[in-house]
N, C-alpha and C positions, 0 to 999 in steps of 0.2 A: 489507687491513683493510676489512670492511664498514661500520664506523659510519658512521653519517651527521653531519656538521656539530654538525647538534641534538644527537645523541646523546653527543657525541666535549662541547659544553661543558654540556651537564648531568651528563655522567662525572663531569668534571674541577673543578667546583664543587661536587660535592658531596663528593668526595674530598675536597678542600680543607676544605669546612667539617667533615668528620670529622677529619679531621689537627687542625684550631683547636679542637677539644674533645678533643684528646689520645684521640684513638680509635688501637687499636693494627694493624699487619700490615693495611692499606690495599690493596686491591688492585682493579682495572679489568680485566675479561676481557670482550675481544670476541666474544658468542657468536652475532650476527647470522647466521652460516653455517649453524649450528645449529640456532636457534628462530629462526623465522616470529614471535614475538609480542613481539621485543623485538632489543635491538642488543646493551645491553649491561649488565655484572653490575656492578655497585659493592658490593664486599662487607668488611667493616669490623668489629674486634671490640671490645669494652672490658669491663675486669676486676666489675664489678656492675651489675646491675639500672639504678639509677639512673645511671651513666653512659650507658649502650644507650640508657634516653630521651631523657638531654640531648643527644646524636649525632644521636640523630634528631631534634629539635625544629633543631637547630642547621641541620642541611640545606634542611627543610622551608623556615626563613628564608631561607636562601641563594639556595633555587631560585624563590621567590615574588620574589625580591628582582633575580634578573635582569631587563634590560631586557626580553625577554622573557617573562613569570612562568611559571612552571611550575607546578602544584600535582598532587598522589598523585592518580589515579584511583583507588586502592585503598589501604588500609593493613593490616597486620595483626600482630597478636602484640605489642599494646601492655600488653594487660595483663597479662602476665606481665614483661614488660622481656628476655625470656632475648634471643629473636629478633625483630626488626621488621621486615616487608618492607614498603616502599615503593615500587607500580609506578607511573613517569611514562612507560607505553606505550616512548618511548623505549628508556630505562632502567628497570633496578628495581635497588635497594639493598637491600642485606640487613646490620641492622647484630646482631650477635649477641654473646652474653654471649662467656666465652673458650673456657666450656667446649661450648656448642654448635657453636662454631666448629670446634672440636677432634673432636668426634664425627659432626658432619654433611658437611666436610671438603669446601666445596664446590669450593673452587679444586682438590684431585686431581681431583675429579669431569666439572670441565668444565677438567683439564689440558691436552686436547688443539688447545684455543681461545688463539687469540696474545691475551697478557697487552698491555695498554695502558699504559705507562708513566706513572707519577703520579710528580712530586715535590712535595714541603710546601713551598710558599714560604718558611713559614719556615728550613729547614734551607738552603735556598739563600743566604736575607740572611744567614745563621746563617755559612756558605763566606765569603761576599763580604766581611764584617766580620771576618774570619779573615785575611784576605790581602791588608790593606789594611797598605799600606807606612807607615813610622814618622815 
């Protein structure tokens, strides 16, 4: 795995804050081996327009919100809501409607890149409260 420290918790917090806005099919592909201009992909869908923005507003908080803050050098594709990329040099985030998701298809495309494991916190309290003895 190429990520770097930085890259590996601006991944992993913004996935998160995608998962807490019910953004669907979550996915961190390491493509640092790849491209020279970044580490890694955080890519994210949800079913309309107005979701895609609040995914993205949601992140944006999350990663200004680290002890460290983070903010977009770049944003783009707000105003439509389909696609929004968000590049933190690190990372860039791509949060997209379902159906761009679906036609632009970027996880086959950089399929040959090790995927980064993400879990939703909450699906894990979600386990842990499941299997708590009576």
């Amino acid at each position: 795995m190429t990520i770097n420290e930085r890259a590996y918790e601006l991944a992993m917090a913004a996935a998160q804050a995608a998962a807490d806005k019910k953004a669907q099919d979550i996915s961190v592909i390491d493509v640092g081996d790849q491209l020279a201009i970044t580490d890694a992909f955080v890519i994210a869908s949800a079913s309309n327009e107005r979701q895609v923005v609040a995914i993205v507003d949601a992140i944006e908080e999350a990663l200004v919100a680290l002890p460290e803050k983070a903010k977009p050098v770049r944003r783009e594709g707000e105003r439509q809501g389909r696609w929004v990329l968000l590049d933190y040099v690190d990372i860039v985030v791509h949060v997209q409607h379902a159906e761009e998701r679906e036609f632009y298809a970027l996880d086959k495309l950089w399929k040959d890149c090790p995927v980064i494991p993400f879990v939703d916190r909450d699906m894990v309290e979600a386990g842990a409260a499941g299997t708590e003895a009576p």
